[in-house]
C-alpha positions as CSV (number, residue, x, y, z in Angstrom):
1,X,-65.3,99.8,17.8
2,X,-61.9,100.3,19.4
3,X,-61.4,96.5,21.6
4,X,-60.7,96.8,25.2
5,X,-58.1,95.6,27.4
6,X,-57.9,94.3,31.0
7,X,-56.7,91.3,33.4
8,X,-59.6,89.9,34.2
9,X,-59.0,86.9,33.0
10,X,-61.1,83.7,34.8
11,X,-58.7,80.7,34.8
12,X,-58.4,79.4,38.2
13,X,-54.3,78.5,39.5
14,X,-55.2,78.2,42.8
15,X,-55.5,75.2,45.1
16,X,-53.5,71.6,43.9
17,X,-55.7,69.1,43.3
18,X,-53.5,66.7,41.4
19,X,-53.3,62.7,40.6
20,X,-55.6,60.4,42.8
21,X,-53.2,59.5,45.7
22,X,-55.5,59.0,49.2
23,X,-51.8,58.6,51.3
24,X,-50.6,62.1,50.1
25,X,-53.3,64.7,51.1
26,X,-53.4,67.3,48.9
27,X,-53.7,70.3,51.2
28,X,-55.2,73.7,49.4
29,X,-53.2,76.9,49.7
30,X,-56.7,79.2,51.6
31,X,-54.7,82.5,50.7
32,X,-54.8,82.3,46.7
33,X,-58.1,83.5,45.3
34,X,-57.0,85.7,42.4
35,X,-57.8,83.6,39.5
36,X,-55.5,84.2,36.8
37,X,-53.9,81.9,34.4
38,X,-50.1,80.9,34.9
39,X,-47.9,82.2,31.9
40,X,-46.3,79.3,29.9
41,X,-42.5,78.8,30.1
42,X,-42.6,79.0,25.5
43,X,-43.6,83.1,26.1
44,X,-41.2,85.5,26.4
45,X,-40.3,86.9,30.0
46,X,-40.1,90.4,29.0
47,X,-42.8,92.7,27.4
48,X,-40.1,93.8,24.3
49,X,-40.3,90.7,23.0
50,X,-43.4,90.1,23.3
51,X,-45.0,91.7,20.6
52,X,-42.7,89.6,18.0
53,X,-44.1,86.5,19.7
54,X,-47.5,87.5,19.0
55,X,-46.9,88.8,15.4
56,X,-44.8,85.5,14.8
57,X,-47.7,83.2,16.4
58,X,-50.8,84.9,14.2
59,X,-49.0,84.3,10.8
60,X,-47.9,80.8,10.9
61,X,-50.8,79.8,12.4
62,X,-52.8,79.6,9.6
63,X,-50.2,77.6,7.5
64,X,-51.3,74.8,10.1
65,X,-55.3,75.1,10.4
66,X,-55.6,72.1,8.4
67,X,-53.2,69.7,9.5
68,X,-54.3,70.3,12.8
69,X,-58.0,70.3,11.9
70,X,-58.5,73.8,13.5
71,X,-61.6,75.5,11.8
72,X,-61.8,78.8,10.2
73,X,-63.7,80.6,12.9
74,X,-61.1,79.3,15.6
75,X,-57.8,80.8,13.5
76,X,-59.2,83.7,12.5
77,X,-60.2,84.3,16.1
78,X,-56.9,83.5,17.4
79,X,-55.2,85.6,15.3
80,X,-57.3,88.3,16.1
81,X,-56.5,87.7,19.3
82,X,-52.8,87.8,18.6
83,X,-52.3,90.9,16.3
84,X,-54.2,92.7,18.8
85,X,-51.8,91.7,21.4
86,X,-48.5,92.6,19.6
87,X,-50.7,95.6,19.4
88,X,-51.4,96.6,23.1
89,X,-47.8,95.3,23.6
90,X,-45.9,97.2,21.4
91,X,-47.2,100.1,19.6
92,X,-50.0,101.0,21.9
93,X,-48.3,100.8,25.1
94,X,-45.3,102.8,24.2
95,X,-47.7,105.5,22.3
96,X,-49.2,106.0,25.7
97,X,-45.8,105.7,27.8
98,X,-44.6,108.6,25.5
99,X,-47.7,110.8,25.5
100,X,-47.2,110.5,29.7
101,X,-44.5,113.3,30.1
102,X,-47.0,116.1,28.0
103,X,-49.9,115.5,30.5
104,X,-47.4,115.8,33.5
105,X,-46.5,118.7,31.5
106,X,-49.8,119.5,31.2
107,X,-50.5,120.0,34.5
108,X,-48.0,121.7,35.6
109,X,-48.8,124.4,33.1
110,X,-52.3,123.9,34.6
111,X,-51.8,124.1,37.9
112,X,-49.0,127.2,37.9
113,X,-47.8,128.5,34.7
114,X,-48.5,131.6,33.0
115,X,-49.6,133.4,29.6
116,X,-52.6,134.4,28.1
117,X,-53.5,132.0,26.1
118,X,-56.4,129.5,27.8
119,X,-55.7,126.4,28.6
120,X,-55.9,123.0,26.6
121,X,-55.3,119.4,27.5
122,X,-52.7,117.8,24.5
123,X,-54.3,115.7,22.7
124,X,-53.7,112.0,22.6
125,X,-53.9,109.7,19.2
126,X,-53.6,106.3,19.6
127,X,-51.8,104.4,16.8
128,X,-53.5,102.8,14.4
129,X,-54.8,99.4,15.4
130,X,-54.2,96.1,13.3
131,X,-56.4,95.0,10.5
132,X,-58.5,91.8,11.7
133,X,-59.7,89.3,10.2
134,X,-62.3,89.4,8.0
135,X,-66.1,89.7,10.1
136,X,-64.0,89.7,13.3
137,X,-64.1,93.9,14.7
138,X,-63.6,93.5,18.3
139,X,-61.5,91.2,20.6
140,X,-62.9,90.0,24.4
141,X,-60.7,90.3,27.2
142,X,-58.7,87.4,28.2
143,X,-56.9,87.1,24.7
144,X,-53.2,86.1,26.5
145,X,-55.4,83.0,28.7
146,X,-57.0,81.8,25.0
147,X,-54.1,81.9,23.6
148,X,-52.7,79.9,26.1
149,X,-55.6,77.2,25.7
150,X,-55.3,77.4,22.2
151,X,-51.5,76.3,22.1
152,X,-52.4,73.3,24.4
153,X,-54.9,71.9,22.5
154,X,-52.1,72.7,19.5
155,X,-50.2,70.5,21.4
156,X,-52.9,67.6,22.0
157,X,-53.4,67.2,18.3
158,X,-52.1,63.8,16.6
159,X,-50.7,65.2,13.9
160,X,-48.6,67.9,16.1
161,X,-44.9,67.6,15.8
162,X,-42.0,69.6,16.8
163,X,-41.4,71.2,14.0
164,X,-44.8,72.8,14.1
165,X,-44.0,73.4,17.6
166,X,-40.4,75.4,16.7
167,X,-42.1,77.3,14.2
168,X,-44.8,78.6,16.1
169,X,-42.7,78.8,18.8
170,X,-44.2,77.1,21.5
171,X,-41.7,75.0,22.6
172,X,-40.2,75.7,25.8
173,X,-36.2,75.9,25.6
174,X,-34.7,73.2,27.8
175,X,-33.3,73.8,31.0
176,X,-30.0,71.7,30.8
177,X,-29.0,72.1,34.2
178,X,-29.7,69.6,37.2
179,X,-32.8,70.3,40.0
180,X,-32.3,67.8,42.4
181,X,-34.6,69.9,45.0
182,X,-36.5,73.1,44.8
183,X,-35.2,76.9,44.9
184,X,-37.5,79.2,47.4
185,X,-37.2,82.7,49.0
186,X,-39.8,84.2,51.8
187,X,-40.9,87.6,52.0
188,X,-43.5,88.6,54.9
189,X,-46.5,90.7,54.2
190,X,-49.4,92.3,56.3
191,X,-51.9,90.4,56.8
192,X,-55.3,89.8,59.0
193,X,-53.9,89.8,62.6
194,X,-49.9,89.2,61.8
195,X,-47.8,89.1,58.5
196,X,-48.3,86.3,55.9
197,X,-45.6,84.7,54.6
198,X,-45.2,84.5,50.9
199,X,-43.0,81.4,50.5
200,X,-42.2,82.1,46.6
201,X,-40.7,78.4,44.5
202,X,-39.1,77.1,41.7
203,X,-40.3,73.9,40.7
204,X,-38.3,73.1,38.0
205,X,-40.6,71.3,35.9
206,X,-42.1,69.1,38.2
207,X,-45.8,68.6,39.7
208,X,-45.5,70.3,42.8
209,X,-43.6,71.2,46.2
210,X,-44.7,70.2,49.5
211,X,-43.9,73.0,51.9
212,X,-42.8,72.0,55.3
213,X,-42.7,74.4,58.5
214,X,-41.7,74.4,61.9
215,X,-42.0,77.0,64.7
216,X,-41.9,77.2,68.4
217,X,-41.4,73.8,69.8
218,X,-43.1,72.2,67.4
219,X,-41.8,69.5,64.8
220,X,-41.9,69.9,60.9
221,X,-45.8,69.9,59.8
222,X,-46.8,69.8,56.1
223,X,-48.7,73.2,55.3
224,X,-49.4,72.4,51.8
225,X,-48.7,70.5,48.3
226,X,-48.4,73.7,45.4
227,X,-48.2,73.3,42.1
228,X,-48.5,77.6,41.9
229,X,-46.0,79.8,43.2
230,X,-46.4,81.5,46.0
231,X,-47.3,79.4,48.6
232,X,-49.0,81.6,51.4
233,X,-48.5,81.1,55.2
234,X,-51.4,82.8,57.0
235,X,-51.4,81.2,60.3
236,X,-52.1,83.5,63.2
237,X,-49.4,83.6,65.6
238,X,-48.6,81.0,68.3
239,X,-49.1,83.9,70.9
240,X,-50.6,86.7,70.0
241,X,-48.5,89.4,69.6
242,X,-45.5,87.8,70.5
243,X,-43.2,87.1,67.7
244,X,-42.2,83.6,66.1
245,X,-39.3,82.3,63.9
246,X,-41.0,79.8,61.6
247,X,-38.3,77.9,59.4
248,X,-39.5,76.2,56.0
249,X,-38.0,73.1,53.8
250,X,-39.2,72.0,50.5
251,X,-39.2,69.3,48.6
252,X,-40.7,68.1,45.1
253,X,-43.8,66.3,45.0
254,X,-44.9,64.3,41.6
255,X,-47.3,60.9,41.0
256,X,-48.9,61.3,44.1
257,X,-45.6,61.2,46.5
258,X,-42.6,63.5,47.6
259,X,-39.2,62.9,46.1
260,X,-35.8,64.5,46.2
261,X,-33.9,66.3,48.5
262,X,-34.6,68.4,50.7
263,X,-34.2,72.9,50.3
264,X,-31.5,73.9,52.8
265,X,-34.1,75.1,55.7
266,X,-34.6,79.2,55.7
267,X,-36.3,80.9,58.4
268,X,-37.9,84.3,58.8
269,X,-39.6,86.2,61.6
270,X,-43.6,86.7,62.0
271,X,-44.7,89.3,63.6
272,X,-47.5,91.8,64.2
């Protein structure tokens, strides 16, 4: 039975709710319900290099089942998970990227070419899929998000070192530059009534941002504490359908308090 893929994957990254800290009120971002898992700063950026990662990951994993006290039925799931994600990443998606131009061609022929000969859709044939692990013949959805999990509890293990950490290459590279205050941008989008305002962050390692606004008269009032990018600004307007310049400032927020400097303050117009 040929797995299946899809994004439904069920880990929530919305709302902050970090350390215990009843002076700092930890205000939940209303906008964010897709629940999806964040990706990890050790995985590659771009989908070429992906499949590597994944190849990479499923056969040195094994090499460390024991010392990490990891169970059969755990690595052999995880690889499967793994192999069949270099898969979908590599083979499989550029199969199907390259069968694409024969169906447009397909149709065209369809649709207003000529001959006598009737009509037939090409044919499509996937490429082989990867060899799993013995007793394991299909893979769930969500394979990227256990992954994910997996590599954290990797990571919680006593006898986890760095070297394990190189090798399987979960280890984030460092960022050697200075962040002495966050790096945003704000894009508008429709919303319910007036645009939202997608208030997108860097955080630069740390906990969280607290995202200040003002507008109108008004002073600065904290909208939220994120540890997710984007924030979302889904206020209705001040006057409806009237529009308003609402300026935003950020700052880090770690340990249950704000610290370091302030963003430069950007602004942006809301309207309907």
């Amino acid at each position: 039975m040929m797995p299946r893929w899809n994004d439904g994957s069920t880990w929530n990254s919305g709302a902050l709710w970090g350390p215990a800290a009843p002076a700092s009120p930890l205000i939940p971002n209303p906008k964010r319900n897709k629940r999806t898992m964040k990706r990890q700063p050790y995985y590659p950026k771009l989908m070429p290099q992906q499949p590597e990662w994944h190849h990479n990951f499923a056969s040195k994993l094994p090499g460390y089942a024991t010392a990490l006290g990891l169970d059969t039925a755990e690595v052999n799931a995880a690889v499967a998970d793994n192999l069949l994600l270099a898969y979908a990443l590599g083979d499989w998606i550029t199969n199907v990227r390259n069968f694409a131009p024969s169906c447009t061609s397909a149709l065209e022929d369809l649709t207003g070419g000529n001959g006598s000969e009737p009509f037939a859709f090409p044919a499509y044939a996937a490429p082989t899929p990867p060899a799993l692990p013995s007793g394991i013949t299909e893979v769930a959805p969500g394979a990227l998000d256990r992954t994910f999990l997996l590599v954290k509890e990797i990571k919680g293990k006593k006898a986890y070192n760095e070297t394990m950490g190189l090798d399987l290459r979960v280890v984030e590279e460092e960022d050697a530059a200075e962040h002495p205050r966050p790096e945003f941008a704000l894009k508008t989008e429709a919303g319910d009534g007036c645009h939202c305002v997608k208030v997108r962050f860097k955080k630069f390692g740390h906990y969280a941002v607290a995202v200040y606004s003002k507008r109108g008269s008004g002073g600065w009032e904290l909208l939220g504490i994120d540890s997710s990018s984007p924030y979302e600004d889904d206020r209705p307007l001040l006057v409806a359908g009237q529009p308003e310049i609402r300026e935003y400032k950020l700052r880090f927020w770690d340990a249950g308090e704000e610290n370091g400097d302030w963003t430069d303050v950007a602004s942006i117009t809301v309207s309907l």
